[in-house]
mmCIF file of the N, C-alpha and C atoms, coordinates in Angstrom:
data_MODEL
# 
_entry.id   MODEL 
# 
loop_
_atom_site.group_PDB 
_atom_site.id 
_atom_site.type_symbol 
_atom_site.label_atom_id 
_atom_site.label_alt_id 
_atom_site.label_comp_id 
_atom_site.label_asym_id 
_atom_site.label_entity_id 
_atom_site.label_seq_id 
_atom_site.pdbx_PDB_ins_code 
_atom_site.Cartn_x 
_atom_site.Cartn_y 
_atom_site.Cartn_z 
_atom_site.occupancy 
_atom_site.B_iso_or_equiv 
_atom_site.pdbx_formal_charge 
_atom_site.auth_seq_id 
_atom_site.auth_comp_id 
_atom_site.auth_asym_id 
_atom_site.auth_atom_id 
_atom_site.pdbx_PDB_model_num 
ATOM 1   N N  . UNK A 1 1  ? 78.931 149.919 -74.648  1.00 0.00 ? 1  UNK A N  1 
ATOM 2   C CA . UNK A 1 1  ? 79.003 151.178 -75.378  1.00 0.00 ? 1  UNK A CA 1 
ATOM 3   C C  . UNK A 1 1  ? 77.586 151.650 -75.661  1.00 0.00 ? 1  UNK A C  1 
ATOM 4   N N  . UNK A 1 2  ? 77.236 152.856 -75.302  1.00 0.00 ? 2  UNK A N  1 
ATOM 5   C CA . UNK A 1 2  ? 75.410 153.451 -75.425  1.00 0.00 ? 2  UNK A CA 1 
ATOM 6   C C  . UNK A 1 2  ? 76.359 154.682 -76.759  1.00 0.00 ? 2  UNK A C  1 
ATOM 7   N N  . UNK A 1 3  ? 75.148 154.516 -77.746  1.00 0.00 ? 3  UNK A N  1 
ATOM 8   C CA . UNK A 1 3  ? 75.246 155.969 -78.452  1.00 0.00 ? 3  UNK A CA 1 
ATOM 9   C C  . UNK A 1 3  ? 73.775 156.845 -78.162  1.00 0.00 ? 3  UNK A C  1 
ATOM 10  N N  . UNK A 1 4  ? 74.315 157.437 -78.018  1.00 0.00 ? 4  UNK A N  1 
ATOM 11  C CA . UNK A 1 4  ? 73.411 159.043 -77.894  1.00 0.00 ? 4  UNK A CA 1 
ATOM 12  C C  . UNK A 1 4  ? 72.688 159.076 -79.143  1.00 0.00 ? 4  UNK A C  1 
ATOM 13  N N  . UNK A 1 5  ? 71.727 158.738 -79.476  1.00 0.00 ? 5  UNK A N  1 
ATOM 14  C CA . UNK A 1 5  ? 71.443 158.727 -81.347  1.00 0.00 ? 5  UNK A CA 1 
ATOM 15  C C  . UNK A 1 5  ? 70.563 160.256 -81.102  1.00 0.00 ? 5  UNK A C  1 
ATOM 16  N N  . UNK A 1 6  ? 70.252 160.611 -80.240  1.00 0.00 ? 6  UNK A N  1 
ATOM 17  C CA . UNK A 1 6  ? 69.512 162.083 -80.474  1.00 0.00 ? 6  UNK A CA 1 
ATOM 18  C C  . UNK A 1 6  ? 70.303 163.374 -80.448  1.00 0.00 ? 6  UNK A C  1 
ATOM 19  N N  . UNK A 1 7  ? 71.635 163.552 -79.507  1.00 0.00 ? 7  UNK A N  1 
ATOM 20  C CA . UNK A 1 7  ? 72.383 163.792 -79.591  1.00 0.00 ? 7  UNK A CA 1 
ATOM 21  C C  . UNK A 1 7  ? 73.168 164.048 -81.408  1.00 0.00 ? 7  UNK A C  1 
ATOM 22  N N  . UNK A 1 8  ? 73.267 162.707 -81.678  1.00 0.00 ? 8  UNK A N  1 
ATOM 23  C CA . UNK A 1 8  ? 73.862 162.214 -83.186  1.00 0.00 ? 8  UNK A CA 1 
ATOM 24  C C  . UNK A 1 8  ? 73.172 163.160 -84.289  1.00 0.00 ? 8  UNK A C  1 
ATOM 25  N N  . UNK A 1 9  ? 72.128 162.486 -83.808  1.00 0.00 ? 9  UNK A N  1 
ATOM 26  C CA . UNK A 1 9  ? 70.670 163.371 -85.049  1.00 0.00 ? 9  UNK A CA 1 
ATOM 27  C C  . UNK A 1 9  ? 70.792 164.673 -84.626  1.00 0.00 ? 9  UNK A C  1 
ATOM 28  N N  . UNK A 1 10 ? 70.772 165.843 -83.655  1.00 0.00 ? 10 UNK A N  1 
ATOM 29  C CA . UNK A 1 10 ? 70.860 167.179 -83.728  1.00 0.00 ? 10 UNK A CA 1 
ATOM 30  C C  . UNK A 1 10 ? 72.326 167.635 -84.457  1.00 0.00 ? 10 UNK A C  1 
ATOM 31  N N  . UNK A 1 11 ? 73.071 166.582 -84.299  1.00 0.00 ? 11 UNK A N  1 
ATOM 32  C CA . UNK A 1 11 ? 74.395 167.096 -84.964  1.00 0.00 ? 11 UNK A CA 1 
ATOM 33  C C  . UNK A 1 11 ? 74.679 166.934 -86.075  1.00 0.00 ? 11 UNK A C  1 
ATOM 34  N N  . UNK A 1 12 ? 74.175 166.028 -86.722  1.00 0.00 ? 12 UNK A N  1 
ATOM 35  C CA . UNK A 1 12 ? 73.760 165.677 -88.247  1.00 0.00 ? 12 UNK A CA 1 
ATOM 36  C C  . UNK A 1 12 ? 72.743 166.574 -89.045  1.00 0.00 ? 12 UNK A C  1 
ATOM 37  N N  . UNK A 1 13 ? 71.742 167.370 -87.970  1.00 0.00 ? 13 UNK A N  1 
ATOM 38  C CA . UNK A 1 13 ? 70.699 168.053 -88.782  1.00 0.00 ? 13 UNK A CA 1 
ATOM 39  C C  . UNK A 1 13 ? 71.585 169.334 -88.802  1.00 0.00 ? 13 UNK A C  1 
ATOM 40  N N  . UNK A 1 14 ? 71.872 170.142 -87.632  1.00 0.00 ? 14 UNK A N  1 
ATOM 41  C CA . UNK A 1 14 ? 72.925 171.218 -87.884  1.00 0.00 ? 14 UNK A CA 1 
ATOM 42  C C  . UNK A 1 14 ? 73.726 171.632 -89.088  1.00 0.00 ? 14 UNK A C  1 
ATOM 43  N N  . UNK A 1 15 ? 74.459 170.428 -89.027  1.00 0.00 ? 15 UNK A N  1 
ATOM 44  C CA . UNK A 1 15 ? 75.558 170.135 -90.087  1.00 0.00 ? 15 UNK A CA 1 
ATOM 45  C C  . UNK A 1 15 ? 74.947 170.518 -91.252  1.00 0.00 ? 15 UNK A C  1 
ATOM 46  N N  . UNK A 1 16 ? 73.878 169.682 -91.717  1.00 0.00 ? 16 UNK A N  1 
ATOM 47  C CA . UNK A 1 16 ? 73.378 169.751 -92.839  1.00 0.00 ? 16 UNK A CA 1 
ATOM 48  C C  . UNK A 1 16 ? 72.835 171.026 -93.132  1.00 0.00 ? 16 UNK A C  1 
ATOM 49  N N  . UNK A 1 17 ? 71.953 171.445 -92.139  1.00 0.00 ? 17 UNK A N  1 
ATOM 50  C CA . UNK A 1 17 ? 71.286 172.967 -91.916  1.00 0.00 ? 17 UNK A CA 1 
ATOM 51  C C  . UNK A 1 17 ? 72.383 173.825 -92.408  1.00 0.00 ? 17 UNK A C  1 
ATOM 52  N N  . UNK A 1 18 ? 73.373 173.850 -91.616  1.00 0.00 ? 18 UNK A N  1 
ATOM 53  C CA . UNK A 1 18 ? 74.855 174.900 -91.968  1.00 0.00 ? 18 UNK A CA 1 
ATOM 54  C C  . UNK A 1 18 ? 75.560 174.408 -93.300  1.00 0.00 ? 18 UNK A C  1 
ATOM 55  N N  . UNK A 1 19 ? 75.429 173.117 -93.748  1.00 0.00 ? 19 UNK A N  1 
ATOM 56  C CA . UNK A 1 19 ? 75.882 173.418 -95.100  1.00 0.00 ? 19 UNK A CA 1 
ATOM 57  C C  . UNK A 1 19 ? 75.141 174.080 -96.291  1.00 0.00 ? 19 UNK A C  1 
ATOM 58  N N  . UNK A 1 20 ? 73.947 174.025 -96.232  1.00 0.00 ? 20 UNK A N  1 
ATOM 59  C CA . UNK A 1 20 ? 73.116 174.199 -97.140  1.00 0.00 ? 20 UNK A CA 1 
ATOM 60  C C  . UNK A 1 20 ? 72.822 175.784 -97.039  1.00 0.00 ? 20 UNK A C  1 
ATOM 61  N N  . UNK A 1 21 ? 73.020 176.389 -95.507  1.00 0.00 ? 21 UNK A N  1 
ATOM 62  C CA . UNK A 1 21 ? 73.081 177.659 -95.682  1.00 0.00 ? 21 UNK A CA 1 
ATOM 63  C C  . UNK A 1 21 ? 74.215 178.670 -96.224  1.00 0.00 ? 21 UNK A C  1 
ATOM 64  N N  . UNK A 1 22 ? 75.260 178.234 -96.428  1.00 0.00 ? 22 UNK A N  1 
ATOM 65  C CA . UNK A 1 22 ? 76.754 178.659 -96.682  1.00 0.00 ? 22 UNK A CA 1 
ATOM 66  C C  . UNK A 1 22 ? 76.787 178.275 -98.227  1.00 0.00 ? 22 UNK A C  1 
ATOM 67  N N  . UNK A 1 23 ? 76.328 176.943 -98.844  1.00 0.00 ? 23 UNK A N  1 
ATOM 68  C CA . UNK A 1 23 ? 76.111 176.902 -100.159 1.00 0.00 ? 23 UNK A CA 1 
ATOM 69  C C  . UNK A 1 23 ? 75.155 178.077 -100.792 1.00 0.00 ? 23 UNK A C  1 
ATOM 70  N N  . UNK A 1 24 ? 73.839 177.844 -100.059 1.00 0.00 ? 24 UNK A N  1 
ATOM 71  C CA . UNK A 1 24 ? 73.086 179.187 -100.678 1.00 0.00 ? 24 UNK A CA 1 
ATOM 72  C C  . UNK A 1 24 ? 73.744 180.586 -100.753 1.00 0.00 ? 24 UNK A C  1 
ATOM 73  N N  . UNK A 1 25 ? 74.713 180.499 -99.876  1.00 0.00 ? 25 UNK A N  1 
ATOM 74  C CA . UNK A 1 25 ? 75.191 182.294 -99.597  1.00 0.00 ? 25 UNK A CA 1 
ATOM 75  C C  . UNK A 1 25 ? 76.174 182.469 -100.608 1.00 0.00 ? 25 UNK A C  1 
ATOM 76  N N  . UNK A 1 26 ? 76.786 181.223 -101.155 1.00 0.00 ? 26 UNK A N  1 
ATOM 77  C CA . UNK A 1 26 ? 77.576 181.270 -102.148 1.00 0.00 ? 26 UNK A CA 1 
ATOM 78  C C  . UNK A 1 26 ? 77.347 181.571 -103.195 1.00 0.00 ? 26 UNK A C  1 
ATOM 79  N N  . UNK A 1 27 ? 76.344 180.638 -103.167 1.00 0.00 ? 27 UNK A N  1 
ATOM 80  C CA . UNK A 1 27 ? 75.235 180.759 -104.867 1.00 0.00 ? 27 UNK A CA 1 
ATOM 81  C C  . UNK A 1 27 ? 75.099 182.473 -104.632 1.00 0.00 ? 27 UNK A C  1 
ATOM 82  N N  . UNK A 1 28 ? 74.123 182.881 -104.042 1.00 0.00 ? 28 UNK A N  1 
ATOM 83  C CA . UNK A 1 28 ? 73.706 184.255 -104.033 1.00 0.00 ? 28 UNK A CA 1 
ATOM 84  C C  . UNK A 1 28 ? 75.343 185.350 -104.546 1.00 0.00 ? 28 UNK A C  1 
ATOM 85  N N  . UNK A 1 29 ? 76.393 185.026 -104.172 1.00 0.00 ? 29 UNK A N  1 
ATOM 86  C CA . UNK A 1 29 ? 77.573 185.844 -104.305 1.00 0.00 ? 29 UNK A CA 1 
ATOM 87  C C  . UNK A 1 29 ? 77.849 185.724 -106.169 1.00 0.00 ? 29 UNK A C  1 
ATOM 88  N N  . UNK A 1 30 ? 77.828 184.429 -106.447 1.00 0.00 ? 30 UNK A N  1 
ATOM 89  C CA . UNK A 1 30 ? 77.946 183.746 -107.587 1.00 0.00 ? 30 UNK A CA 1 
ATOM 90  C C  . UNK A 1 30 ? 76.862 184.788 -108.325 1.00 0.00 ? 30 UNK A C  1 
ATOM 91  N N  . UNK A 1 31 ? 74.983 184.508 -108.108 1.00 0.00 ? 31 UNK A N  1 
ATOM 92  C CA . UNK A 1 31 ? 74.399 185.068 -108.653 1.00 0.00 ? 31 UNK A CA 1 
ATOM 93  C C  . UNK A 1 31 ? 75.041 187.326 -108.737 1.00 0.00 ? 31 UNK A C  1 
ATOM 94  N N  . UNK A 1 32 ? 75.053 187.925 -108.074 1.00 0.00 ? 32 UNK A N  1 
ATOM 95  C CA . UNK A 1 32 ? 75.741 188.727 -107.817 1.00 0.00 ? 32 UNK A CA 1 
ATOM 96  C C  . UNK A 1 32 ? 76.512 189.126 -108.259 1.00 0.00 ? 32 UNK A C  1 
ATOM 97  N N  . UNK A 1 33 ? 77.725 188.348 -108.547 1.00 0.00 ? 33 UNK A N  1 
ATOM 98  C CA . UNK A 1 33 ? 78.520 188.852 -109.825 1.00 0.00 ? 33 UNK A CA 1 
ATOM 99  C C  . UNK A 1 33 ? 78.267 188.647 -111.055 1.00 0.00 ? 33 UNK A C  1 
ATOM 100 N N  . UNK A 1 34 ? 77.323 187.964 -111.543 1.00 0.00 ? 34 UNK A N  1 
ATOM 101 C CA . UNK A 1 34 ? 77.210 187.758 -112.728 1.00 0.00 ? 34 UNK A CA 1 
ATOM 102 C C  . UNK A 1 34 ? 75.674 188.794 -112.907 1.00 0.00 ? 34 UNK A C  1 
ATOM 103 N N  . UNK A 1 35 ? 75.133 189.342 -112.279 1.00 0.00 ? 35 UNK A N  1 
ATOM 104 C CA . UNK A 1 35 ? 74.353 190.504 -112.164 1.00 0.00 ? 35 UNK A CA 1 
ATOM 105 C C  . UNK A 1 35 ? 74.993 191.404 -112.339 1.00 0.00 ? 35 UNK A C  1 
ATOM 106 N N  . UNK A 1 36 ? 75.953 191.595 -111.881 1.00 0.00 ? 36 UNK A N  1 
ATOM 107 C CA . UNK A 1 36 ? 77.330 192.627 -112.322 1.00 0.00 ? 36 UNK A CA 1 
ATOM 108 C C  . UNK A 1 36 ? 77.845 192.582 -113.152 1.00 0.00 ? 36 UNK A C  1 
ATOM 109 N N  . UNK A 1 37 ? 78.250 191.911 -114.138 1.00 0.00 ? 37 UNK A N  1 
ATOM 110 C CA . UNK A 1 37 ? 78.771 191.525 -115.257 1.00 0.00 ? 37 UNK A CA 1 
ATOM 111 C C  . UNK A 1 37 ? 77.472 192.104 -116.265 1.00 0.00 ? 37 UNK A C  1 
ATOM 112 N N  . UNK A 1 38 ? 76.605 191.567 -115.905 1.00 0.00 ? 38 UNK A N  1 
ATOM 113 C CA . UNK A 1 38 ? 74.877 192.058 -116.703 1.00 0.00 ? 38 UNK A CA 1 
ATOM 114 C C  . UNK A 1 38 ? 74.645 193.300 -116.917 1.00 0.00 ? 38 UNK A C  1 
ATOM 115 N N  . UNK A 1 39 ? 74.975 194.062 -115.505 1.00 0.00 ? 39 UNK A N  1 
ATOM 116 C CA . UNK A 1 39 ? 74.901 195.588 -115.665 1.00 0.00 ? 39 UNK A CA 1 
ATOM 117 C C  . UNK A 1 39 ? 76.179 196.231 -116.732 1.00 0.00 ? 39 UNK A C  1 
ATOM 118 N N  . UNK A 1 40 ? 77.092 195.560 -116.114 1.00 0.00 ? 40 UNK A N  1 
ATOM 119 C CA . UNK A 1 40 ? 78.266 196.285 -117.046 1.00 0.00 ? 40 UNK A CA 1 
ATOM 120 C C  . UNK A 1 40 ? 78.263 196.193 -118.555 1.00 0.00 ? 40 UNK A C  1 
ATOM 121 N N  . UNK A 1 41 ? 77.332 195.285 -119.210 1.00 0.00 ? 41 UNK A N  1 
ATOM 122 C CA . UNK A 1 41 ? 77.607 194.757 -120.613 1.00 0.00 ? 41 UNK A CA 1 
ATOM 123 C C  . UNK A 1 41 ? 76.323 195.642 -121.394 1.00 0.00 ? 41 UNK A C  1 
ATOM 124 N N  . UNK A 1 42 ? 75.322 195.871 -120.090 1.00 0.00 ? 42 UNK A N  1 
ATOM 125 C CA . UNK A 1 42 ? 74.057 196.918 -120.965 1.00 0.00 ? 42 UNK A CA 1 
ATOM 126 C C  . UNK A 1 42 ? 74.514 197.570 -121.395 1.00 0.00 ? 42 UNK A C  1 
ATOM 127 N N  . UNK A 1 43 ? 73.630 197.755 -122.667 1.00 0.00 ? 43 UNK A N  1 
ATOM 128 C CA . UNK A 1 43 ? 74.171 198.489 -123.665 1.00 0.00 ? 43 UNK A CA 1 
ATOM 129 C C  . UNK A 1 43 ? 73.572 200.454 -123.041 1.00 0.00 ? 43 UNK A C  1 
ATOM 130 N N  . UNK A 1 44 ? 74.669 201.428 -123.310 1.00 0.00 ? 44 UNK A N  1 
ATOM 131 C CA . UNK A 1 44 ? 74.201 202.510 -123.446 1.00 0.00 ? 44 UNK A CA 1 
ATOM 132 C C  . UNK A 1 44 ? 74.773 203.015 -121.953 1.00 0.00 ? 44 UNK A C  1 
ATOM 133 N N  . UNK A 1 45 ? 75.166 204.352 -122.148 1.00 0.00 ? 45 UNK A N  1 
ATOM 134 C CA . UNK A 1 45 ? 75.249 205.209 -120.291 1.00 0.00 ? 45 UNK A CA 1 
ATOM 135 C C  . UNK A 1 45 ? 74.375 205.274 -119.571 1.00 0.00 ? 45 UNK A C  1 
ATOM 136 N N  . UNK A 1 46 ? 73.802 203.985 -119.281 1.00 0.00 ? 46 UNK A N  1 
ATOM 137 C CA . UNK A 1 46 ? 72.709 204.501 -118.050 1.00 0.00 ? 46 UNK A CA 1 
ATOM 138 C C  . UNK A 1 46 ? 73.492 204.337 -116.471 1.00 0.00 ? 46 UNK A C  1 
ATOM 139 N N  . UNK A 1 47 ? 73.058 205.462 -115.881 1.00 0.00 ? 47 UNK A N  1 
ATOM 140 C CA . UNK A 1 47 ? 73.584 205.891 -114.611 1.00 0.00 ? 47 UNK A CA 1 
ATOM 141 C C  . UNK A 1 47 ? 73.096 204.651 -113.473 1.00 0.00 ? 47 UNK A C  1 
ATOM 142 N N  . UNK A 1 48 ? 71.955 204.115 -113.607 1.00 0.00 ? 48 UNK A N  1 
ATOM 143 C CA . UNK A 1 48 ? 71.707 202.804 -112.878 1.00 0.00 ? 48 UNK A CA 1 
ATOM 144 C C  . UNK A 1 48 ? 72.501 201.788 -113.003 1.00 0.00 ? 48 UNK A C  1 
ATOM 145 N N  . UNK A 1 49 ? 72.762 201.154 -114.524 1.00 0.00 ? 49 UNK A N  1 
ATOM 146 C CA . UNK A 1 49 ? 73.313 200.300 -113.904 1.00 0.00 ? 49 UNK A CA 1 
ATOM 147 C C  . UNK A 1 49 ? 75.131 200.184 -113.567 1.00 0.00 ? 49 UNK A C  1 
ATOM 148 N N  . UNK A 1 50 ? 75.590 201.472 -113.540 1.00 0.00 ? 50 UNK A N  1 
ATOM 149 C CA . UNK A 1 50 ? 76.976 201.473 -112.491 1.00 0.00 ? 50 UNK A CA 1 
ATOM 150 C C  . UNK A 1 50 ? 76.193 201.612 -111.132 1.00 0.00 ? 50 UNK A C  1 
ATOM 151 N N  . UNK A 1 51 ? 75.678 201.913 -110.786 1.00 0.00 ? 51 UNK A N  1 
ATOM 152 C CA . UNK A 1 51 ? 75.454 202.043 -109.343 1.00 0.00 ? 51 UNK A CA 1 
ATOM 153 C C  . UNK A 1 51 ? 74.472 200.833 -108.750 1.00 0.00 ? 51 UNK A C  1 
ATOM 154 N N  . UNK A 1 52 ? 73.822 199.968 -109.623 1.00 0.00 ? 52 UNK A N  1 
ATOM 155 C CA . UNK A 1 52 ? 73.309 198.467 -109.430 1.00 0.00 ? 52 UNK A CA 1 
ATOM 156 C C  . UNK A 1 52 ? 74.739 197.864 -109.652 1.00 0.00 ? 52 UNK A C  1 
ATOM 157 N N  . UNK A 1 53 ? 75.758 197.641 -110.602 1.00 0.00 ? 53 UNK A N  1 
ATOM 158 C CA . UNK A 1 53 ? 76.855 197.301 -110.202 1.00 0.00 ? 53 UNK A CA 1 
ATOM 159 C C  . UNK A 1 53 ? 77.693 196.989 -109.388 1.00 0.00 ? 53 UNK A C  1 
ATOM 160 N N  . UNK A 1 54 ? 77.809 198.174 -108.726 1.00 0.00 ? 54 UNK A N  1 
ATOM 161 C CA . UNK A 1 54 ? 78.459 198.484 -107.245 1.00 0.00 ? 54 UNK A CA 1 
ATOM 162 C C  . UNK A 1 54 ? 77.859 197.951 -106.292 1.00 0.00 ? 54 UNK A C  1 
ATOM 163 N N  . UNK A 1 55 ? 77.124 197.899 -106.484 1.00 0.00 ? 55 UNK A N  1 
ATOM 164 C CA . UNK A 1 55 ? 75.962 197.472 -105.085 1.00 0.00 ? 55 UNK A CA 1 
ATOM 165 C C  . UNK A 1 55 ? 75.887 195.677 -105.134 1.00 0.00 ? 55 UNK A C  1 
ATOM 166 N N  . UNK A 1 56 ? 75.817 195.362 -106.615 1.00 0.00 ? 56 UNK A N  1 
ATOM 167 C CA . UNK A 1 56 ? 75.959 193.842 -106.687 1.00 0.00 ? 56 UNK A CA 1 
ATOM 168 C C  . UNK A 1 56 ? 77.287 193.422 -105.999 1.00 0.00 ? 56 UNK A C  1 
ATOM 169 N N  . UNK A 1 57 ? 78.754 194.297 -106.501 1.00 0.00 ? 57 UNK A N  1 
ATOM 170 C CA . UNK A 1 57 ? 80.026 193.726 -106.122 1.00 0.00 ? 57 UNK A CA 1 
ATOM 171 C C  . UNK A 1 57 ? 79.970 193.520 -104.388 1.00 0.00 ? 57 UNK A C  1 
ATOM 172 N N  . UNK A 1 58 ? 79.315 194.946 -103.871 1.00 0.00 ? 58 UNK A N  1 
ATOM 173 C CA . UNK A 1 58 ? 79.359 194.769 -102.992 1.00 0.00 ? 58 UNK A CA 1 
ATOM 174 C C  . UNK A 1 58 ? 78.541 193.215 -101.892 1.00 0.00 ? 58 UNK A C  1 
ATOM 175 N N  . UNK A 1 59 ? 77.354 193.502 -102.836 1.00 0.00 ? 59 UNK A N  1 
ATOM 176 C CA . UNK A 1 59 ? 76.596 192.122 -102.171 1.00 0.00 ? 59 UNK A CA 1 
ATOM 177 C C  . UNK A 1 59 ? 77.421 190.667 -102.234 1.00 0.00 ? 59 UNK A C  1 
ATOM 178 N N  . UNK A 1 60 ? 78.015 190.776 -103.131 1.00 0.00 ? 60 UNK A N  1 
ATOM 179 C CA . UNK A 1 60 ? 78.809 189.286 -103.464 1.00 0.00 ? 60 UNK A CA 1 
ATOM 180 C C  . UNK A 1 60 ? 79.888 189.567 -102.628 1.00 0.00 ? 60 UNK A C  1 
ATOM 181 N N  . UNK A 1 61 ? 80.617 189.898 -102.383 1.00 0.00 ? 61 UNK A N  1 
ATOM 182 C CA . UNK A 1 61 ? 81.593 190.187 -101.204 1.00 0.00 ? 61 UNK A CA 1 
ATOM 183 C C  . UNK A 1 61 ? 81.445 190.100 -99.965  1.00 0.00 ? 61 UNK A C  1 
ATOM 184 N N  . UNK A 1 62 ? 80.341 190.618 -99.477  1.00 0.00 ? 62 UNK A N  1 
ATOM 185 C CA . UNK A 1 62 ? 79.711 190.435 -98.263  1.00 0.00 ? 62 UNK A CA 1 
ATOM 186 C C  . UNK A 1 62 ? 79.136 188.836 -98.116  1.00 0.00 ? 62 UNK A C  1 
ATOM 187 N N  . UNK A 1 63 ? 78.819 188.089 -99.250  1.00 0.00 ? 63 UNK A N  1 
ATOM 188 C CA . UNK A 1 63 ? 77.968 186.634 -99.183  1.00 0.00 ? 63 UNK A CA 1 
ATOM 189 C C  . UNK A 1 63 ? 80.008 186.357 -99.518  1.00 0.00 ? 63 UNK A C  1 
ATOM 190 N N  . UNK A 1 64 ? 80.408 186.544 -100.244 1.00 0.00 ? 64 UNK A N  1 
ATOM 191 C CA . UNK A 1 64 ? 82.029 185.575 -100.152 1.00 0.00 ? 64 UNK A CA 1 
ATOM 192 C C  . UNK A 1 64 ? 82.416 185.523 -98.616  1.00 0.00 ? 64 UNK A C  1 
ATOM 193 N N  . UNK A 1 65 ? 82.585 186.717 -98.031  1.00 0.00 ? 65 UNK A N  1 
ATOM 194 C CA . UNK A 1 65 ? 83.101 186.907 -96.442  1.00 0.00 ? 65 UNK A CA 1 
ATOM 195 C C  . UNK A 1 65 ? 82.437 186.029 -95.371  1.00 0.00 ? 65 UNK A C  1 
ATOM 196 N N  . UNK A 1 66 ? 80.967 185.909 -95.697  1.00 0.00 ? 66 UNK A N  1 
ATOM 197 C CA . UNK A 1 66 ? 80.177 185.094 -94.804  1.00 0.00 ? 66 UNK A CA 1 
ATOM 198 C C  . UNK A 1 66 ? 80.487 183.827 -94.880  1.00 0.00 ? 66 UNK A C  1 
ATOM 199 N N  . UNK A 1 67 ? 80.483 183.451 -95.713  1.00 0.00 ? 67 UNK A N  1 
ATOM 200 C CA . UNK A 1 67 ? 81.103 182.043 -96.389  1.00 0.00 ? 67 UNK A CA 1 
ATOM 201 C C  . UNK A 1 67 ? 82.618 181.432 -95.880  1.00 0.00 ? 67 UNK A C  1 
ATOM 202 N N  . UNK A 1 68 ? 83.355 182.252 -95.742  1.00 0.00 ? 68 UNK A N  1 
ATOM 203 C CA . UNK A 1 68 ? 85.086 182.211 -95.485  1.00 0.00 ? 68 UNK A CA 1 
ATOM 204 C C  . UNK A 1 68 ? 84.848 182.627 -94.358  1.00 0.00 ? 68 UNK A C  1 
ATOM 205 N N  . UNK A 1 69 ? 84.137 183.362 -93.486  1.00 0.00 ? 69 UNK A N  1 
ATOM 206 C CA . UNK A 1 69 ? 83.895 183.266 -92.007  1.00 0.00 ? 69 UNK A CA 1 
ATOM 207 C C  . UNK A 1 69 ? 83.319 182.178 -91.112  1.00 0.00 ? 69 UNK A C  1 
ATOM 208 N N  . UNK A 1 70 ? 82.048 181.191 -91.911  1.00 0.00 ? 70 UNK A N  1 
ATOM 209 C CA . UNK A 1 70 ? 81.789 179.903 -91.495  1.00 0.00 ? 70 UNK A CA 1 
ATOM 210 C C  . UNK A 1 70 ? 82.775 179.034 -91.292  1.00 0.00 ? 70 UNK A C  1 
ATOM 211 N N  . UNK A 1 71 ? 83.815 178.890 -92.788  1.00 0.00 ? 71 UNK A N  1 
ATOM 212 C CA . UNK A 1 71 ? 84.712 178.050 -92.548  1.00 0.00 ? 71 UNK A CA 1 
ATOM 213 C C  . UNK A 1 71 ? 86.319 178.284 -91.820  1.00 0.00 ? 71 UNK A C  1 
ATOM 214 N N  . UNK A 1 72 ? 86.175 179.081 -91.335  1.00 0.00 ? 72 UNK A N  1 
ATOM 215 C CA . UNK A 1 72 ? 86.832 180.082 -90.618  1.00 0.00 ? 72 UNK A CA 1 
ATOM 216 C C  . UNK A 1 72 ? 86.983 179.524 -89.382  1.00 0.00 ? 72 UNK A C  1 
ATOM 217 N N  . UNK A 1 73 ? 85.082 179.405 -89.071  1.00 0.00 ? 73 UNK A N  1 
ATOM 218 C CA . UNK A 1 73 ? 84.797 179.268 -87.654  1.00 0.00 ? 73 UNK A CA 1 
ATOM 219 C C  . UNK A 1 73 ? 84.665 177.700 -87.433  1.00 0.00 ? 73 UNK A C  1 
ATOM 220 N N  . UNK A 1 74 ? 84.470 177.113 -88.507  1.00 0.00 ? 74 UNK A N  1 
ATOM 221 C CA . UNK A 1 74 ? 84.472 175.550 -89.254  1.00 0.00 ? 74 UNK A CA 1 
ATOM 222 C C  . UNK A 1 74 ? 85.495 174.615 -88.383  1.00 0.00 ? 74 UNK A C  1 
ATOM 223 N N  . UNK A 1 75 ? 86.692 175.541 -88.845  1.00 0.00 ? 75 UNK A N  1 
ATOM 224 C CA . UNK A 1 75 ? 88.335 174.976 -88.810  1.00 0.00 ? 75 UNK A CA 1 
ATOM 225 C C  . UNK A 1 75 ? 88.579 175.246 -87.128  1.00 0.00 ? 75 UNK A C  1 
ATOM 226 N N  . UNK A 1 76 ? 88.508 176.229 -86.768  1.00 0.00 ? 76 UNK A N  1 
ATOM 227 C CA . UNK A 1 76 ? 88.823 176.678 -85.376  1.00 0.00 ? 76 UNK A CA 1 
ATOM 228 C C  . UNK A 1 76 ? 87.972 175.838 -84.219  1.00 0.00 ? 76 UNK A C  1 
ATOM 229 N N  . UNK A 1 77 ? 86.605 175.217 -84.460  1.00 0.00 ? 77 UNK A N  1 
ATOM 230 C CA . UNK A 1 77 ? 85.988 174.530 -83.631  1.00 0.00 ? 77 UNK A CA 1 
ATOM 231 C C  . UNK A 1 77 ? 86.700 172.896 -84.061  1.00 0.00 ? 77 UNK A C  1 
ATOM 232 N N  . UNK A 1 78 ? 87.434 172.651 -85.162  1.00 0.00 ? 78 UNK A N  1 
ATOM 233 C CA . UNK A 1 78 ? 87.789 171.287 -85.150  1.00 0.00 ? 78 UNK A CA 1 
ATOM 234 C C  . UNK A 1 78 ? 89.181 171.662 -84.456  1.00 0.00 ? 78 UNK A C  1 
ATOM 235 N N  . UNK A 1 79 ? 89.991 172.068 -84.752  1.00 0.00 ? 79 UNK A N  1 
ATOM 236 C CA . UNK A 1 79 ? 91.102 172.443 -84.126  1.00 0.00 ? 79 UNK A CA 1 
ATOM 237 C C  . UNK A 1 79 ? 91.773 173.216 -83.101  1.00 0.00 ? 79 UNK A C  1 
ATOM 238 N N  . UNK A 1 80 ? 90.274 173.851 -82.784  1.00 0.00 ? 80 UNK A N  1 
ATOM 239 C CA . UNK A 1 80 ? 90.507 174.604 -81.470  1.00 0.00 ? 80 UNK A CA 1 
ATOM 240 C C  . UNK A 1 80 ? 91.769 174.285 -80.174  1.00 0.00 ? 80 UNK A C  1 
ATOM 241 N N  . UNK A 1 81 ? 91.460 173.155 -80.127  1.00 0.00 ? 81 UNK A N  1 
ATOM 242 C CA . UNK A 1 81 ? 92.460 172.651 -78.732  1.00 0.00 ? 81 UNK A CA 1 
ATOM 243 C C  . UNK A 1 81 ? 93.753 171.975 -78.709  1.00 0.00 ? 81 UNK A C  1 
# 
């Protein structure tokens, strides 16, 4: 039996690479709504922060989707066949 250990090691660094990028994108969605929550609680009608609001929901949505699209693509390469 030969193992491929370089092989092993690019697939282990990947892995790790792709988890740590999908955690960060999370965090960032996480940070995002609670930037949103921030805007909404300032005190007073300022016209910025509904429209920093919106723009946060939107950013966190877009980092949730990326996230549920990795594991998306996660599931389909283990189960593909």
């Amino acid at each position: 039996m030969h193992i491929k250990w370089n092989a092993l090691a690019q697939t282990a660094g990947v892995s790790f690479g792709i988890t740590v990028a999908v955690v960060a994108v999370f965090a960032l969605g996480i940070l995002a709504l609670s930037r949103r929550e921030a805007s909404q609680s300032a005190r007073g009608p300022e016209s910025g922060a509904a429209a920093g609001g919106r723009l946060a929901l939107v950013g966190a949505y877009t980092c949730f989707a990326v996230c549920a699209a990795a594991v998306v693509y996660g599931l389909t390469l283990i189960a593909g066949k």
